[in-house]
C-alpha positions in Angstrom: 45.8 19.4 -8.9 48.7 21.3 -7.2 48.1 21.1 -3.1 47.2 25.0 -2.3 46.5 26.1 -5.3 46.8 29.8 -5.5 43.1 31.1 -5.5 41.8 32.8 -8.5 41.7 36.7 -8.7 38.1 37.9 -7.5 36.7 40.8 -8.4 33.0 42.1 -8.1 31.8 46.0 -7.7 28.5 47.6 -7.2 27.5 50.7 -9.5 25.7 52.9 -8.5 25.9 52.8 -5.2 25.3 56.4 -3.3 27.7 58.0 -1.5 26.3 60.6 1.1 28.2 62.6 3.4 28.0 64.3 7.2 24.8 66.0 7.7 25.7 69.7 9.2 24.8 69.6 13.0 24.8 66.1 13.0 27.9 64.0 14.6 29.1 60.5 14.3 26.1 59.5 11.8 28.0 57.2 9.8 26.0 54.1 10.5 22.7 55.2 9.7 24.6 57.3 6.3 26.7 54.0 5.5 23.0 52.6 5.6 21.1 54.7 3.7 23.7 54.3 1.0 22.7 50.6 0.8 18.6 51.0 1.1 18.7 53.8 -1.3 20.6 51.4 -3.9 18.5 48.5 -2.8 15.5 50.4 -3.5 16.5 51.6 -6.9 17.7 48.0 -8.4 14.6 46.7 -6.9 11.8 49.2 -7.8 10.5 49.7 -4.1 11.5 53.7 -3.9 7.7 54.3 -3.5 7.9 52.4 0.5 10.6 54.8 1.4 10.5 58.2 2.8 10.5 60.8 0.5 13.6 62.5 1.1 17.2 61.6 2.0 16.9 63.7 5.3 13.7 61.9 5.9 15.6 58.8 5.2 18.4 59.7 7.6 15.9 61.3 10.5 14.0 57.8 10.6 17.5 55.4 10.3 18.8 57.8 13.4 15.5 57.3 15.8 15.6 53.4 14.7 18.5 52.7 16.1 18.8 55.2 18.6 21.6 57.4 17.1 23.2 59.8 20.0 25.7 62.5 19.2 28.1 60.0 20.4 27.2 57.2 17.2 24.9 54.3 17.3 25.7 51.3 19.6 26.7 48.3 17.5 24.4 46.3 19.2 21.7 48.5 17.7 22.4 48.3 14.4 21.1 45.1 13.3 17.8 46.5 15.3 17.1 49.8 14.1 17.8 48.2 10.5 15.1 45.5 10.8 12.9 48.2 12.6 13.0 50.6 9.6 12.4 47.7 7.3 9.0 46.2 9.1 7.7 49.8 9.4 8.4 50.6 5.7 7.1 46.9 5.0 10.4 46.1 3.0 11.2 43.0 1.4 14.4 43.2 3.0 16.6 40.1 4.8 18.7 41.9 7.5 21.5 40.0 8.7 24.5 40.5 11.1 27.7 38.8 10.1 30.3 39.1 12.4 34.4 38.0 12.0 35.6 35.3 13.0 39.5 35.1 13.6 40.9 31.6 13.4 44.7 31.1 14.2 45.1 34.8 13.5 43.1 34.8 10.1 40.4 36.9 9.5 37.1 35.4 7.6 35.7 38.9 6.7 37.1 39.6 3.3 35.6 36.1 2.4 32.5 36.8 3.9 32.4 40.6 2.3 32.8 39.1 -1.3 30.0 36.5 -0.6 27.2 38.8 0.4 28.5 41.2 -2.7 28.6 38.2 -4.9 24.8 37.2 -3.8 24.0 40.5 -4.8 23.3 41.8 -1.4 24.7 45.1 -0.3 27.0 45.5 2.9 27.6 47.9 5.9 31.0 47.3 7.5 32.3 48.6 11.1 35.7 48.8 12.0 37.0 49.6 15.1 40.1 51.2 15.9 42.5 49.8 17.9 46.0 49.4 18.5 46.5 45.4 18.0 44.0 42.6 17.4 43.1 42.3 20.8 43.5 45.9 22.1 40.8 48.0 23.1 38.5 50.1 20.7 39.1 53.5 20.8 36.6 53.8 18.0 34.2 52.6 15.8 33.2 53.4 12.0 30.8 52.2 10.0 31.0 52.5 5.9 29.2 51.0 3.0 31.0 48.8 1.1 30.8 48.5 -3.0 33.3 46.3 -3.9 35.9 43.8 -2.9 39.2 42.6 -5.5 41.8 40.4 -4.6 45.5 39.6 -6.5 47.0 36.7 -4.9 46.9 36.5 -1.1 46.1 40.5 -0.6 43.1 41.7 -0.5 40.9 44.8 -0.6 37.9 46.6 -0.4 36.3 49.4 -1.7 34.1 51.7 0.2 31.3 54.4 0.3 33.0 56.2 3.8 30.5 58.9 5.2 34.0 61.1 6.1 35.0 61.2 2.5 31.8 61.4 0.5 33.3 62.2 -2.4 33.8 58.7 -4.9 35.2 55.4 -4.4 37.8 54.7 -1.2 40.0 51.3 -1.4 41.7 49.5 1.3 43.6 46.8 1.5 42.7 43.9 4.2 45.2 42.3 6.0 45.0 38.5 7.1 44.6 39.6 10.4 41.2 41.6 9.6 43.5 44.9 9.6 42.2 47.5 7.4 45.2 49.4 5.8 45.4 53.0 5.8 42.3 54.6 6.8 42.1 58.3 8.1 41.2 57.9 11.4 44.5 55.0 11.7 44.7 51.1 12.8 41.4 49.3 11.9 40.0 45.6 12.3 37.0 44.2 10.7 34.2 43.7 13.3 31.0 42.7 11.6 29.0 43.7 8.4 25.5 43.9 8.2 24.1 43.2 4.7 20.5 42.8 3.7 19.1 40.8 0.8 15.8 42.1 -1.2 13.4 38.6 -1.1 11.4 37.9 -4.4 8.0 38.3 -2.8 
């Protein structure tokens, strides 16, 4: 076999998959929305829609006290918390996990890790924060639910449920360097994704 063989075109997408938008009076809820998205879905492809609360406000109102959402966002280091919180309460079968990027020799491992959770047939909440270079400081942070992931060659995309734009499928393409290309609010990187797992009980 040829050494570096081109790697085969991947492609995987999750129907389905909800795609709410900003809740009036509420700011910067997009990690417990970009959420929501996945349980909802979860919840649906795995008959457990009876352990969650009724309502998609109800839904929302609990994922915002669980991980303590502010007017200025949710902390990213209560995320993972307020996920695993909401799950034990509700009694979920759920597997939260926190998968963060790793950048070796400026190459981004998050695409790779994005397809893997979607191919295990998990769903996946990533944040990007804005910033200026790799290594600059975050001006921002964003958090979206992500449905599916393509590749052609070396480039790579993703396509995403983004709480700004609730309206249908957003695609971006992901440079080597964990850049995500040409979202609204500007220069992106890949931080970490948080994706969850339903467990055969």
């Amino acid at each position: 076999s040829a050494a570096g063989a081109a790697k085969a075109d991947e492609k995987i997408f999750n129907d389905k998959v909800p795609d709410l938008g900003p809740r009036a009076g509420k700011k910067n809820e997009c990690v417990p929305i970009a959420s929501a998205n996945s349980l909802q879905w979860l919840a649906v492809k795995h008959s457990f829609t009876d352990n969650m609360p009724a309502t998609t406000t109800d839904l929302l109102n609990e994922l915002d006290q669980d991980m303590q959402h502010t007017a200025a966002g949710v902390a990213p280091d209560n995320f993972l918390p307020g996920k695993v919180a909401f799950t034990n309460r509700h009694t979920l079968s759920l597997d939260n996990k926190k998968i963060d990027a790793v950048v070796t020799d400026g190459k981004s491992d998050m695409w790779d890790k994005i397809l893997a959770e979607l191919k295990a047939g998990e769903d996946v909440e990533l944040v990007i924060d804005f910033k200026d270079s790799p290594s600059g400081t975050v001006k921002a942070s964003h958090a979206v639910t992500v449905v599916g992931a393509h590749s052609k060659g070396p480039k790579q995309w993703i396509t995403v449920h983004d709480p700004l734009t609730p309206n249908g499928n957003d695609t971006y393409k992901i440079e080597r360097n964990g850049q995500v290309t040409g979202h609204p609010l500007g220069k992106g990187f890949c931080r970490f994704i948080i994706s969850e797992s339903y467990v055969h009980t």
